[in-house]
LUMLODO-143224 format. One line per field, with one value per atom (N, C-alpha, C): residue in three letters; chain; atom name; x, y, z. Coordinates in steps of 0.1 Angstrom, whole numbers, padded with zeros to 4 digits. Each point is the difference from the previous one (the first is absolute). Layout:
REM residues N
residuo: [ALA / ...];
cadena: [A / ...];
atomo: [CA / ...];
east: [X / ...];
north: [Y / ...];
up: [Z / ...];
//
This chain:
REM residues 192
residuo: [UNK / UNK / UNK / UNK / UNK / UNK / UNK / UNK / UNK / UNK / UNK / UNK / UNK / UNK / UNK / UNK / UNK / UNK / UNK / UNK / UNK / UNK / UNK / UNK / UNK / UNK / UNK / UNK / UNK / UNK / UNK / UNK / UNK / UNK / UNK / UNK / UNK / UNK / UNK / UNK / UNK / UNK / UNK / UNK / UNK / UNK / UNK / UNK / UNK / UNK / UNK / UNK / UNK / UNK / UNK / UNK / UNK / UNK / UNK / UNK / UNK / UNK / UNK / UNK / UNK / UNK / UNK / UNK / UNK / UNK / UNK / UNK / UNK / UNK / UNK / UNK / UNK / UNK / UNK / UNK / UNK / UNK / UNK / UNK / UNK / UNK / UNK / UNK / UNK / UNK / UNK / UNK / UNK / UNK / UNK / UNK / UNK / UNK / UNK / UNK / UNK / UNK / UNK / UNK / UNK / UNK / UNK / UNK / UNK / UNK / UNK / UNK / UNK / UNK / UNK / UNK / UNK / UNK / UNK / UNK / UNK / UNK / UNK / UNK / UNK / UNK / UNK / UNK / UNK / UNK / UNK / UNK / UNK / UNK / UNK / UNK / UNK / UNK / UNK / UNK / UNK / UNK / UNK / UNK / UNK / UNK / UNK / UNK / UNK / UNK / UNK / UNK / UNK / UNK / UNK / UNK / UNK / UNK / UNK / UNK / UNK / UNK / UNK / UNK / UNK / UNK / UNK / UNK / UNK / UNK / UNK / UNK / UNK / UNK / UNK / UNK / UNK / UNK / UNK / UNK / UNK / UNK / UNK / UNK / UNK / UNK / UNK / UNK / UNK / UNK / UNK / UNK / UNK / UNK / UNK / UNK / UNK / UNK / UNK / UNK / UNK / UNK / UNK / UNK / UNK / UNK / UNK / UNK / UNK / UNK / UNK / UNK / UNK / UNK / UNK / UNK / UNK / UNK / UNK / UNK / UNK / UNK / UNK / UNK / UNK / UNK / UNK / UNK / UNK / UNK / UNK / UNK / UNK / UNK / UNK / UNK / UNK / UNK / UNK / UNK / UNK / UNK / UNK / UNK / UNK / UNK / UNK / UNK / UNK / UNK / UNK / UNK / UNK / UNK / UNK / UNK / UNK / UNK / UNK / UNK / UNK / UNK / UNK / UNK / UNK / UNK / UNK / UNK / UNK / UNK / UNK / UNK / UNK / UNK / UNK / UNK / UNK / UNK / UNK / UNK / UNK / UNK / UNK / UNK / UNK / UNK / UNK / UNK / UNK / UNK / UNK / UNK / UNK / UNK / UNK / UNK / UNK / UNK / UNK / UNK / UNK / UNK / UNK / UNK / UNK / UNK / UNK / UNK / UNK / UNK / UNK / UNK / UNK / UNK / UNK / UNK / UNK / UNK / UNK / UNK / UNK / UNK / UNK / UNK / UNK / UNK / UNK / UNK / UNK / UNK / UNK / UNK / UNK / UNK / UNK / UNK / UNK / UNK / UNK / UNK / UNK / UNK / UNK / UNK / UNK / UNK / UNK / UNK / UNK / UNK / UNK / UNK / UNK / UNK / UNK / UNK / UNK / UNK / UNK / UNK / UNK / UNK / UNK / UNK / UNK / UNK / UNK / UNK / UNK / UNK / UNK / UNK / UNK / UNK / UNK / UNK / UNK / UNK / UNK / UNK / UNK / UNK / UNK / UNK / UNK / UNK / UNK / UNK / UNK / UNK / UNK / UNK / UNK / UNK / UNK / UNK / UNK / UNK / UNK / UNK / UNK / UNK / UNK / UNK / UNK / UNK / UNK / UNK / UNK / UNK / UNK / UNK / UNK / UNK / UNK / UNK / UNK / UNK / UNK / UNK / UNK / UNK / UNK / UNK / UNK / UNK / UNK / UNK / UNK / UNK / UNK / UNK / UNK / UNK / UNK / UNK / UNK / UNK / UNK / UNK / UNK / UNK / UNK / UNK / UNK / UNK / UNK / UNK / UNK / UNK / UNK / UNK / UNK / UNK / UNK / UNK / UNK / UNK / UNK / UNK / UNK / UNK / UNK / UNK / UNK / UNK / UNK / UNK / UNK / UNK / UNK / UNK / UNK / UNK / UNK / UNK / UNK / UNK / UNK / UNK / UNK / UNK / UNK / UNK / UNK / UNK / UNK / UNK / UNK / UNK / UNK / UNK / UNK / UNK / UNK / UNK / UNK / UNK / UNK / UNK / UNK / UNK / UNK / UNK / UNK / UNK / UNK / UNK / UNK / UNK / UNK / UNK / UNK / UNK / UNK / UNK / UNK / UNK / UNK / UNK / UNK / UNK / UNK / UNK / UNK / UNK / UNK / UNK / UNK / UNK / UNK / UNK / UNK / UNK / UNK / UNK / UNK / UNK / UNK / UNK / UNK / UNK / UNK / UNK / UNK / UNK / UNK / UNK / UNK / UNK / UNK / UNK / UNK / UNK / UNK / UNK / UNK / UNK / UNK / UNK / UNK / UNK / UNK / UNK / UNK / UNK / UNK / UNK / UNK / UNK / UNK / UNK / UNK / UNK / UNK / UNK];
cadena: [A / A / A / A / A / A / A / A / A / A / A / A / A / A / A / A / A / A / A / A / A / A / A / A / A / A / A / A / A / A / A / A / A / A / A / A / A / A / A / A / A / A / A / A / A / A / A / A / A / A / A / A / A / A / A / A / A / A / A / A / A / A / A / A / A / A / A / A / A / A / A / A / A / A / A / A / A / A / A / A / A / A / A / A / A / A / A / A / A / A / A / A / A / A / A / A / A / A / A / A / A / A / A / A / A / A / A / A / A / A / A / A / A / A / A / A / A / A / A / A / A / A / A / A / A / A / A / A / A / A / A / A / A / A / A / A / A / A / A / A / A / A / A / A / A / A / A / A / A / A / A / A / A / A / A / A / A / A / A / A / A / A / A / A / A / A / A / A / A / A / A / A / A / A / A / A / A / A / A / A / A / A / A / A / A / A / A / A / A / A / A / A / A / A / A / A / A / A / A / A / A / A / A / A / A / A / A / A / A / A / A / A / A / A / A / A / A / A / A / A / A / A / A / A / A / A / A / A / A / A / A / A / A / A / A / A / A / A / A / A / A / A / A / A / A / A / A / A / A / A / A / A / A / A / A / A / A / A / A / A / A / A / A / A / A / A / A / A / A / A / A / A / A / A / A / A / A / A / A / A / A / A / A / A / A / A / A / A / A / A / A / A / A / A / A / A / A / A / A / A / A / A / A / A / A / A / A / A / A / A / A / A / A / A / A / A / A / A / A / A / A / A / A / A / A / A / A / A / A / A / A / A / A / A / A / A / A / A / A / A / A / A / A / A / A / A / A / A / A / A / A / A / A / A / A / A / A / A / A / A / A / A / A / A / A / A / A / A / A / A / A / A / A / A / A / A / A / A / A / A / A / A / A / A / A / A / A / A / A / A / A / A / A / A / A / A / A / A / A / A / A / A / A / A / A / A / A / A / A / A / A / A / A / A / A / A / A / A / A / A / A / A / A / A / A / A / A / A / A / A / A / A / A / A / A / A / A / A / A / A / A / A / A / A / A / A / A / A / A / A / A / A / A / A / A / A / A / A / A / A / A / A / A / A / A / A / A / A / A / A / A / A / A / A / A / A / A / A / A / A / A / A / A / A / A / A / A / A / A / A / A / A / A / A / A / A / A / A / A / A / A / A / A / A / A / A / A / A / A / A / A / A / A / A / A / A / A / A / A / A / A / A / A / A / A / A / A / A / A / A / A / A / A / A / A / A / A / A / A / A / A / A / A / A / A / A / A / A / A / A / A / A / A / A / A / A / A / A / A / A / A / A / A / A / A / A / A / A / A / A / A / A / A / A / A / A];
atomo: [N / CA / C / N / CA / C / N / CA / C / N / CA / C / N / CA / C / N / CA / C / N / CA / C / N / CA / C / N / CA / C / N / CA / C / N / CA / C / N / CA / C / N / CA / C / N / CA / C / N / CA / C / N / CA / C / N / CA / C / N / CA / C / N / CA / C / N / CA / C / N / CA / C / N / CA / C / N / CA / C / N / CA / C / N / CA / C / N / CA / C / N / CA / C / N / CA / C / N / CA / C / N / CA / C / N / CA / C / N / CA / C / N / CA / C / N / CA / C / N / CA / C / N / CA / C / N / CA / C / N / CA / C / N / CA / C / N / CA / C / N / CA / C / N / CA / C / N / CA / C / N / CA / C / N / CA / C / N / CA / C / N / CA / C / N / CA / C / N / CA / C / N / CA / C / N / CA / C / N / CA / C / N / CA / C / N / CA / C / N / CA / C / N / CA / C / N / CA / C / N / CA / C / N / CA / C / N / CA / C / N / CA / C / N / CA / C / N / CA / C / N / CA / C / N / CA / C / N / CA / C / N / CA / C / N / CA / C / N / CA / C / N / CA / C / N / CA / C / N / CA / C / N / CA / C / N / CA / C / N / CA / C / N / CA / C / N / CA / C / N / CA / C / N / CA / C / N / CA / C / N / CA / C / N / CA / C / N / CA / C / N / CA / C / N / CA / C / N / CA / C / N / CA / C / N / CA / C / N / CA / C / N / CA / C / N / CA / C / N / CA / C / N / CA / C / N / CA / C / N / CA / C / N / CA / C / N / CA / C / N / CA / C / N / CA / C / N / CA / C / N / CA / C / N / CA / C / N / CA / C / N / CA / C / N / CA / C / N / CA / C / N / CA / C / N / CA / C / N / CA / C / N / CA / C / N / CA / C / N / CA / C / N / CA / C / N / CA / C / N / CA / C / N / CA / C / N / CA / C / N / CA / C / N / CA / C / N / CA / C / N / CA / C / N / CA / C / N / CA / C / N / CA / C / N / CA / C / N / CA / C / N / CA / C / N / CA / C / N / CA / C / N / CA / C / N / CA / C / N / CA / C / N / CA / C / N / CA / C / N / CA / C / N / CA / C / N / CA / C / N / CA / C / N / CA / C / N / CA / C / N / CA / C / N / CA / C / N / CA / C / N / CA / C / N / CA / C / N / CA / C / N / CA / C / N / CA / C / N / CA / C / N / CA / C / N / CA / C / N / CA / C / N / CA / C / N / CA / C / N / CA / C / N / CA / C / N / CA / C / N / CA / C / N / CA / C / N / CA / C / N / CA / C / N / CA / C / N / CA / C / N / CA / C / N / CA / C / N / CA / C / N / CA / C / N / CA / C / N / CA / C / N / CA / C / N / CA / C / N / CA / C / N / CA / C / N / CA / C / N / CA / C / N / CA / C / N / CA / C / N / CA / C / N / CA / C / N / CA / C / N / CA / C / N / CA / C / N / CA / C / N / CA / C / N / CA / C / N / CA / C / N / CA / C / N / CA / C / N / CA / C / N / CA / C / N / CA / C / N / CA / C];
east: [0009 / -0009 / 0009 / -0006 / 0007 / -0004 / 0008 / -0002 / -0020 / 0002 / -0013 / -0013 / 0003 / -0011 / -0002 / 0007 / 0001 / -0009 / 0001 / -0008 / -0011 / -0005 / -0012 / -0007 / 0006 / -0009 / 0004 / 0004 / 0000 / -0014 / -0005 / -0009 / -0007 / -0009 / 0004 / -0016 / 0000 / -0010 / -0002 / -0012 / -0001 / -0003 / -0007 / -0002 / 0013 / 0006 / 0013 / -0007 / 0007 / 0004 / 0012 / 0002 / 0013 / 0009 / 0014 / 0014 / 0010 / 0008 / 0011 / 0010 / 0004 / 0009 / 0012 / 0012 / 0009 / 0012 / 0012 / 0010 / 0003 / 0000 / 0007 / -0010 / -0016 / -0008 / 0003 / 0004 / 0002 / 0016 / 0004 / 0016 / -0004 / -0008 / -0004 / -0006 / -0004 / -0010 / 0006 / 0007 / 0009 / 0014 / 0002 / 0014 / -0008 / -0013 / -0005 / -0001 / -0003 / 0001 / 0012 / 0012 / 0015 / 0007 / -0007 / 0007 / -0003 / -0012 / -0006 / 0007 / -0002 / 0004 / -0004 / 0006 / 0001 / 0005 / 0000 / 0006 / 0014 / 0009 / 0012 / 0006 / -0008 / 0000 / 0001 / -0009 / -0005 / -0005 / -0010 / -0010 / -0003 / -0010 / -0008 / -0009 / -0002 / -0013 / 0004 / -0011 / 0006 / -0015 / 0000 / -0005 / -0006 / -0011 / -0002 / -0006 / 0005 / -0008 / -0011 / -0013 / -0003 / -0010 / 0006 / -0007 / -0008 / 0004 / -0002 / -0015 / -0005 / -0019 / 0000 / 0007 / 0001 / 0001 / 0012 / 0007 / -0014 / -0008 / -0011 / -0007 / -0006 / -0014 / 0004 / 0011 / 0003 / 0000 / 0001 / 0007 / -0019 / -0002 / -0022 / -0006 / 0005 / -0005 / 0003 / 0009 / 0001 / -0006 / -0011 / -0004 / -0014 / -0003 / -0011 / -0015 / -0009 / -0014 / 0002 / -0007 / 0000 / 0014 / 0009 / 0009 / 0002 / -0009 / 0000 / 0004 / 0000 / 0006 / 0015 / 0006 / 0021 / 0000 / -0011 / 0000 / 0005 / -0005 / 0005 / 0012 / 0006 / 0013 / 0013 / 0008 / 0012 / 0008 / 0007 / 0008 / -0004 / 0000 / 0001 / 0014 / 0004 / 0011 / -0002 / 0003 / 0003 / 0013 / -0006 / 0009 / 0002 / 0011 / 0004 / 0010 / 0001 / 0013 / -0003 / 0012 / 0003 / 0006 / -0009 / 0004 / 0016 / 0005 / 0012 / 0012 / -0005 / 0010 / 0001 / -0004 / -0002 / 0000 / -0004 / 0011 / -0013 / -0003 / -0011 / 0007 / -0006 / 0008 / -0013 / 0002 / -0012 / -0005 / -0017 / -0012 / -0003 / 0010 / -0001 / 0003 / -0003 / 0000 / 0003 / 0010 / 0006 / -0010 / 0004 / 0002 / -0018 / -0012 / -0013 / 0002 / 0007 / 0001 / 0015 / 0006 / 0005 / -0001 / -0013 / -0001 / -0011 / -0010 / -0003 / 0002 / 0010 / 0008 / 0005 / 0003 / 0003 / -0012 / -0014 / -0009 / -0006 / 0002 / -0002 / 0004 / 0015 / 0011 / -0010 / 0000 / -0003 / -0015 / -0005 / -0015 / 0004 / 0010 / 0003 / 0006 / 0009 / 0007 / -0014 / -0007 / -0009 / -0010 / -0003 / -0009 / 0009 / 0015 / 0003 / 0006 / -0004 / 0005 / -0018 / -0010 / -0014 / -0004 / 0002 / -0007 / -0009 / -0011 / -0001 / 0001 / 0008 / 0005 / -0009 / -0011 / -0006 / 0002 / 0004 / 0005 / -0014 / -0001 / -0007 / 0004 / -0011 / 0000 / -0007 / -0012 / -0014 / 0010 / 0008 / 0002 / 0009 / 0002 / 0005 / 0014 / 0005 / 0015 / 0008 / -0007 / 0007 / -0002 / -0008 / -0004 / 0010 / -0004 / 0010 / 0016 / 0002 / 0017 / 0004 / -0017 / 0010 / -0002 / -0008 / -0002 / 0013 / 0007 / 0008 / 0016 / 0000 / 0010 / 0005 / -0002 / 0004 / 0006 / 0011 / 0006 / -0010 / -0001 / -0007 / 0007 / -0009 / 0009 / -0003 / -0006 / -0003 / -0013 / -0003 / -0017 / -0001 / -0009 / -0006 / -0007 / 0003 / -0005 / -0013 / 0008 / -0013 / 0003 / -0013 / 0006 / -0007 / 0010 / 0001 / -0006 / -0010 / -0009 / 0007 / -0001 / 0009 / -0010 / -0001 / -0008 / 0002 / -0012 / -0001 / -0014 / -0003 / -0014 / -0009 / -0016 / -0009 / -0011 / -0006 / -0019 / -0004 / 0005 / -0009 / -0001 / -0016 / 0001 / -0011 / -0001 / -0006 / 0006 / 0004 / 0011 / -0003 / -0003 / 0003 / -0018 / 0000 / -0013 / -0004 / -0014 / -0005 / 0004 / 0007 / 0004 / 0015 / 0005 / 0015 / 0000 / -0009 / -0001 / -0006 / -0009 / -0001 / 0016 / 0008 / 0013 / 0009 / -0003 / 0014 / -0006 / -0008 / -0002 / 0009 / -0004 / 0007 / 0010 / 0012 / 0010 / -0010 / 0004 / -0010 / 0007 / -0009 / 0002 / 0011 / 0007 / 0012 / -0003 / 0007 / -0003 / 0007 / -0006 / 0004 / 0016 / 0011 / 0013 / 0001 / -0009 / 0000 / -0004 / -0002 / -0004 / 0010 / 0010 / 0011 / 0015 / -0004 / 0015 / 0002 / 0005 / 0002 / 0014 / -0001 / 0015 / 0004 / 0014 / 0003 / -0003 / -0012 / -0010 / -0009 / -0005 / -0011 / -0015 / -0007 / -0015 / -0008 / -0016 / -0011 / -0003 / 0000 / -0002 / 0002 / 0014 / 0005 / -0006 / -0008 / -0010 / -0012 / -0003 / -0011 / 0001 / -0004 / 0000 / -0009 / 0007 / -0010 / -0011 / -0008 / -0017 / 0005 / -0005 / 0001 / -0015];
north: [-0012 / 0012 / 0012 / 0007 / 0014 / 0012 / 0012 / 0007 / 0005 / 0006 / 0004 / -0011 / -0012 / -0008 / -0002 / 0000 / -0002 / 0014 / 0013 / 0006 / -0003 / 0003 / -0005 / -0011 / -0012 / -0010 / 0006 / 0008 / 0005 / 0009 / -0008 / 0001 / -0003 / 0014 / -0006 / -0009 / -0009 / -0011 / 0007 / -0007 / -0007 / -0014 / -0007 / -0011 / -0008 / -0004 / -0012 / -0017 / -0007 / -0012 / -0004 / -0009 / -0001 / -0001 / 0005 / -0007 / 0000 / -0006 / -0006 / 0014 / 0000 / 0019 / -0007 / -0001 / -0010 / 0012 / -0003 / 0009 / 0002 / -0006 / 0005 / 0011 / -0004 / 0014 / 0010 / 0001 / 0013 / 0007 / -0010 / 0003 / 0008 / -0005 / 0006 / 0015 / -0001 / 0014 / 0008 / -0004 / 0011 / 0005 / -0006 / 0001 / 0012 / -0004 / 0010 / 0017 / -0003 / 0016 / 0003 / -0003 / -0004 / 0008 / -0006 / 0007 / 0013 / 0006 / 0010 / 0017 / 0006 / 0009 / 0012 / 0009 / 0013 / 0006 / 0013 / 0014 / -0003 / 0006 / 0000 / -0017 / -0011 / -0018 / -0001 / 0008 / -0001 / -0008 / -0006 / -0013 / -0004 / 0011 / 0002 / -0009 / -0010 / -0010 / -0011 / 0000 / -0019 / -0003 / -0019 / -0001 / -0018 / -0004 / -0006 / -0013 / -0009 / -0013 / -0003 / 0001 / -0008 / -0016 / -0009 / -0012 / -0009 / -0002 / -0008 / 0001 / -0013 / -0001 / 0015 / -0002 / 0008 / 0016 / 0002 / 0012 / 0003 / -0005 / 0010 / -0002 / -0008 / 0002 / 0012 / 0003 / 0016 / 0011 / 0001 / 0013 / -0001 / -0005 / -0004 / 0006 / 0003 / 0007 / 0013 / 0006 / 0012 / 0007 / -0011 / 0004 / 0009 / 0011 / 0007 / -0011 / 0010 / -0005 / -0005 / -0014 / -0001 / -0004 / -0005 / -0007 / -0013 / -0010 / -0016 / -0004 / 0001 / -0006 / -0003 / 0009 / 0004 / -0014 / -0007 / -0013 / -0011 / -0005 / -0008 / 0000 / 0011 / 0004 / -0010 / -0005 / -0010 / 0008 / 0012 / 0007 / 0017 / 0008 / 0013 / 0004 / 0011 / 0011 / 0011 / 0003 / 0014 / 0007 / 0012 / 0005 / 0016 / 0006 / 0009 / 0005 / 0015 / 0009 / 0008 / 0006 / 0016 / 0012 / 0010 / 0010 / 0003 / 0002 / 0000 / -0010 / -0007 / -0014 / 0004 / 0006 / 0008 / 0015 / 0003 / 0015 / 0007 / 0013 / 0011 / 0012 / 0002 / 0019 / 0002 / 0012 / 0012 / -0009 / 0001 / -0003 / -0018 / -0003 / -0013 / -0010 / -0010 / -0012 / -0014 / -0002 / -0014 / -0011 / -0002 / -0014 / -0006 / 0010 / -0006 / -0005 / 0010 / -0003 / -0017 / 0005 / -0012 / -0017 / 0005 / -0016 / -0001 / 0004 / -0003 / -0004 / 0001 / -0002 / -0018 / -0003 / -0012 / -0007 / 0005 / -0007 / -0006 / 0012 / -0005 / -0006 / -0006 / -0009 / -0012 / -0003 / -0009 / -0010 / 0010 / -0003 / -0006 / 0005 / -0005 / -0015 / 0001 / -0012 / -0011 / 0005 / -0012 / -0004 / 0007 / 0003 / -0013 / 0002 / -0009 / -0013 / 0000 / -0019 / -0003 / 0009 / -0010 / 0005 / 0009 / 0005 / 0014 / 0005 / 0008 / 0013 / 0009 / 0009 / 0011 / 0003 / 0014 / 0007 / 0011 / 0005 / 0008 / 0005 / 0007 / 0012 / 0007 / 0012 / -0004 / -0011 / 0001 / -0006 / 0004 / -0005 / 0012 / -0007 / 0012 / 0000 / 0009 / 0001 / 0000 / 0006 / -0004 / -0014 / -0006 / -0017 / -0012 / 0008 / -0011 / 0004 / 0015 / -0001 / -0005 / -0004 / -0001 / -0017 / -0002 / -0015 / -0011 / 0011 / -0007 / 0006 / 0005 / 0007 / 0007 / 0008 / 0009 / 0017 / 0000 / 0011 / 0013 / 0008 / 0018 / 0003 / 0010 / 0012 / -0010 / -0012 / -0006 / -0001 / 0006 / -0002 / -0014 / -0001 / -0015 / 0005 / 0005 / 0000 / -0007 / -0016 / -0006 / -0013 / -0012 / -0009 / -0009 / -0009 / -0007 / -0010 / -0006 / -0014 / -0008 / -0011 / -0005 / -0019 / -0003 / -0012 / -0007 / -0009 / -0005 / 0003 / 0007 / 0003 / -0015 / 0007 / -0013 / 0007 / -0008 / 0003 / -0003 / 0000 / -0005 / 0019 / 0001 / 0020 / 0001 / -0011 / 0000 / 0007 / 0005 / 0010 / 0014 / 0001 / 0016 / 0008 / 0008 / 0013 / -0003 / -0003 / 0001 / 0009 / 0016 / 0009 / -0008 / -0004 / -0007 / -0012 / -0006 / -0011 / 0008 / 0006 / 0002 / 0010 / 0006 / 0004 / -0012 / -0012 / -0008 / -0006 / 0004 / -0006 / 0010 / 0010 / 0009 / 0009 / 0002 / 0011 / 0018 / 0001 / 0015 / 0008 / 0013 / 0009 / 0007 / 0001 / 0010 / 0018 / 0001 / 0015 / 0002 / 0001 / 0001 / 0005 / -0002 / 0005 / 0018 / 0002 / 0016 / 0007 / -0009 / 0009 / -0002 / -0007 / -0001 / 0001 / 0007 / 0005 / 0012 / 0010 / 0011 / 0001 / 0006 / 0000 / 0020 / 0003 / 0014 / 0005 / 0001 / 0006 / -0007 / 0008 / -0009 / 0004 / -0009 / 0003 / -0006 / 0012 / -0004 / -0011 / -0009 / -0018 / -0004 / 0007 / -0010 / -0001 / 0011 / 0003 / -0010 / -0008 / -0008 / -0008 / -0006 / -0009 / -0011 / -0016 / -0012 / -0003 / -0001 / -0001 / -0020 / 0001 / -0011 / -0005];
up: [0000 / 0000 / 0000 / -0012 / 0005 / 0004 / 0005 / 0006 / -0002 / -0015 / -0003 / 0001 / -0001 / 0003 / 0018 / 0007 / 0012 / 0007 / -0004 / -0001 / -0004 / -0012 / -0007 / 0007 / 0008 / 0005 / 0018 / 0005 / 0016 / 0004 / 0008 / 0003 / 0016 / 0004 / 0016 / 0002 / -0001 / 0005 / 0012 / 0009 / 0010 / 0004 / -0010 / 0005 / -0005 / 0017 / -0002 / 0004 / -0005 / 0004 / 0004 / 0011 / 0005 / -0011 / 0007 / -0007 / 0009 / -0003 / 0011 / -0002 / 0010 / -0004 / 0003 / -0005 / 0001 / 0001 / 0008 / 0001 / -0012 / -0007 / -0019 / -0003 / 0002 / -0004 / 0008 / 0011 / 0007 / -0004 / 0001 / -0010 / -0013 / -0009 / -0011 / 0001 / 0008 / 0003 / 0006 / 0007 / 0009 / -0013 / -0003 / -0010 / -0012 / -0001 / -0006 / 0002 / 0015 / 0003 / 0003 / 0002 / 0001 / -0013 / -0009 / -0013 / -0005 / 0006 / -0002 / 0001 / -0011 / 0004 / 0011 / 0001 / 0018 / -0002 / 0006 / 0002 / 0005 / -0006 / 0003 / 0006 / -0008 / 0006 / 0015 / 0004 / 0017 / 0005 / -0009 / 0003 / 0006 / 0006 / 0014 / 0001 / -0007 / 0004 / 0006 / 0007 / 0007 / 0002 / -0002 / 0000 / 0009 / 0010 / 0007 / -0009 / -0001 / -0008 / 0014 / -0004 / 0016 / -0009 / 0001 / 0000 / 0006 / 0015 / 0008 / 0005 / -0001 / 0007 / 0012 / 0008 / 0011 / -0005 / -0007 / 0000 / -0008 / -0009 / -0013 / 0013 / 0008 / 0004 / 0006 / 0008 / 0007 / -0007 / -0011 / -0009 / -0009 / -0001 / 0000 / 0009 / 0015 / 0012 / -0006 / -0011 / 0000 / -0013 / -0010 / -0008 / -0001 / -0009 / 0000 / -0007 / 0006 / -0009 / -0014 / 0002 / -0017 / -0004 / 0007 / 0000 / 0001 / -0001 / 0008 / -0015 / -0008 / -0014 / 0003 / 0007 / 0002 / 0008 / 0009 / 0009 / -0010 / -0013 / -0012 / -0003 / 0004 / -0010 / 0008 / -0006 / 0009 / 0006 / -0007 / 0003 / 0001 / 0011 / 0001 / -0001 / -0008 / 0002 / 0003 / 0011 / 0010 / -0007 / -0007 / -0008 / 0001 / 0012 / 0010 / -0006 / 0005 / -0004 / 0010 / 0003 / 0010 / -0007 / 0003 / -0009 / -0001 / 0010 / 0005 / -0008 / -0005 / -0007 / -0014 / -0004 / -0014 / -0003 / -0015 / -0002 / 0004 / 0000 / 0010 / -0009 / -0012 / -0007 / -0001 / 0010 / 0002 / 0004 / -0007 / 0003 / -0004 / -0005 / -0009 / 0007 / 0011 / 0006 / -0006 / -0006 / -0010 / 0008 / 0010 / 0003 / -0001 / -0005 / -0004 / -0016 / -0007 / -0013 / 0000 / 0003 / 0004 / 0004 / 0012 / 0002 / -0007 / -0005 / -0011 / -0014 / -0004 / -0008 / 0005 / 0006 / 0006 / 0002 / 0002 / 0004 / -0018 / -0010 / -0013 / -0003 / 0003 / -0009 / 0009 / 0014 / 0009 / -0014 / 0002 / -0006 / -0014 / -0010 / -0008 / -0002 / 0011 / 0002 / 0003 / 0009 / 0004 / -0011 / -0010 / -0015 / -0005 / 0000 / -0011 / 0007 / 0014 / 0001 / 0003 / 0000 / -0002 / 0009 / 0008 / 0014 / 0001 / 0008 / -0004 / 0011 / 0003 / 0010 / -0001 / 0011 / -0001 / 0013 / -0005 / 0014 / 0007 / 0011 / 0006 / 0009 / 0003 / 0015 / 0008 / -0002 / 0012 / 0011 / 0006 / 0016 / 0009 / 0011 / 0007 / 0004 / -0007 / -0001 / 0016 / 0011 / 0012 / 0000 / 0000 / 0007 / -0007 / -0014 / -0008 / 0004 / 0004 / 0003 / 0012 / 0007 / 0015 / 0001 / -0006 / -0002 / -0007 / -0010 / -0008 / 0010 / 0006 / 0009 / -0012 / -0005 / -0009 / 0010 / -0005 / 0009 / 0000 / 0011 / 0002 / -0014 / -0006 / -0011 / -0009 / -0004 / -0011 / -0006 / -0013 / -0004 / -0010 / 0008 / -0015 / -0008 / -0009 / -0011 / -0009 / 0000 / -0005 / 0005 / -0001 / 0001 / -0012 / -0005 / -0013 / 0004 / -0006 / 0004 / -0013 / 0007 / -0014 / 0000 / -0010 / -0003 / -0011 / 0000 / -0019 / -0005 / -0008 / -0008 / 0006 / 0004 / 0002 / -0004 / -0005 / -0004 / 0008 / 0012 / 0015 / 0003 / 0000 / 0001 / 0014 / 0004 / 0018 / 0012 / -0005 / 0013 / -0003 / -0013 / -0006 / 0004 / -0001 / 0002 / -0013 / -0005 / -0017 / -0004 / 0002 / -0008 / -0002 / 0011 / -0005 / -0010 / 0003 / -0005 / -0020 / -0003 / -0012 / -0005 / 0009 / -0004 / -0004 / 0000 / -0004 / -0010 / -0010 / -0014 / -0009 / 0002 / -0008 / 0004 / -0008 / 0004 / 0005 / 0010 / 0000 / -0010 / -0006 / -0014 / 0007 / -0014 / 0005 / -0009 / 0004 / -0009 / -0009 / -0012 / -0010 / -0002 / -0008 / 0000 / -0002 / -0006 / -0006 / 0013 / 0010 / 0011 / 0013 / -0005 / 0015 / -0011 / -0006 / -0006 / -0006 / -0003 / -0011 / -0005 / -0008 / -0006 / 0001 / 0003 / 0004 / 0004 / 0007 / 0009 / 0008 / 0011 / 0003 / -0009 / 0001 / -0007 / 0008 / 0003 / 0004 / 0004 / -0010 / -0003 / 0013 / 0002 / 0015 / 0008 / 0004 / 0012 / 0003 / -0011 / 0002 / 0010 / 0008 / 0009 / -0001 / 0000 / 0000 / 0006 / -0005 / 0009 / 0008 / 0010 / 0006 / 0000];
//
C-alpha cells in the first residue's frame, strides 16, 4: 500500500472487533510517530500504548458521553506533549501541530497493516493523565482507539451507527485551498 492509498482507505470507524495488539504492532506504530517530522527535531510527543484488560477498563473510567464504542477497541493510545518540550515563536505553540503530526503518520501506519486508528477528545484529560501516571505539565491530546473494522454496530448511538457506512462529505477542494492569496471560498465551513 502506498502512501496515497493508505490515506484514501483511513478512516475513523467505530465499530471494532478484537485483535491481538502484538509488540511488533506497537513497535510499528510507535516507529511511526518516531520518524515524524518537528520544530527544530524536538519531538515533543510521547506516547502510552495501554492494552491490558485492566489498564483500558481504567482509561474507560475517563471517557465522555457517547463514548462506549472506545470499550471494543484492543488498544488505546494516550497521545501527550508539553508545551515546554517544543519550539513557542511568538504566538505559535509547535508542539499541537506537532504531535499531531505523529498522531497522522500513527493512523496511517495502522491503515496500512489492516487496523483501524481513530483518535478522539470525549474524555477527561486530567483522569486519563493521572490514571496513566503521565507527568504534571503534560496535555493528552487525544486518545487513539485502535482495532479491526466490525459490522458488529451494537455499541454505537444510530446517529454513529448510520456514520460508518459512509465516509462523511468533505468540502469540496476549491474550498480549503487558494492559490497566492487567500479567497472567500476558505471561509466556508462543513455542515455536520
Amino acid at each position: 500500500m502506498d502512501v496515497k492509498e493508505a490515506i484514501e482507505k483511513r478512516r475513523s470507524y467505530r465499530a471494532f472487533g478484537p485483535v491481538e495488539i502484538t509488540d511488533g504492532i506497537i513497535r510499528e506504530l510507535a516507529t511511526a510517530a518516531q520518524l515524524t517530522a518537528s520544530c527544530f527535531n524536538n519531538q515533543p510527543w510521547r506516547l502510552v500504548f495501554v492494552r491490558s484488560k485492566e489498564s483500558l477498563a481504567k482509561v474507560h473510567q475517563c471517557l465522555s458521553k457517547n463514548n462506549d464504542w472506545v470499550k471494543n477497541a484492543s488498544l488505546i493510545i494516550a497521545a501527550f506533549a508539553r508545551k515546554e518540550n517544543d519550539c513557542v515563536i511568538k504566538e505559535r505553540e509547535y508542539f499541537l501541530f506537532d504531535l499531531g503530526m505523529a498522531v497522522s503518520a500513527v493512523q496511517l501506519r495502522a491503515t496500512e497493516l489492516g487496523l483501524v486508528a481513530h483518535p478522539i477528545a470525549g474524555f477527561d484529560n486530567e483522569k486519563v493523565r493521572l490514571t496513566l501516571g503521565i507527568p504534571d505539565g503534560n496535555m493528552v491530546i487525544a486518545l487513539i482507539n485502535v482495532g479491526k473494522k466490525s459490522d458488529d454496530l451494537s455499541a454505537l448511538t444510530p446517529q454513529q451507527a448510520e456514520m460508518e457506512a459512509d465516509r462523511p462529505p468533505r468540502l469540496p477542494l476549491e474550498n480549503i485551498f487558494s492559490v497566492d492569496a487567500y479567497n472567500e471560498k476558505l471561509a466556508i465551513k462543513p455542515a455536520h
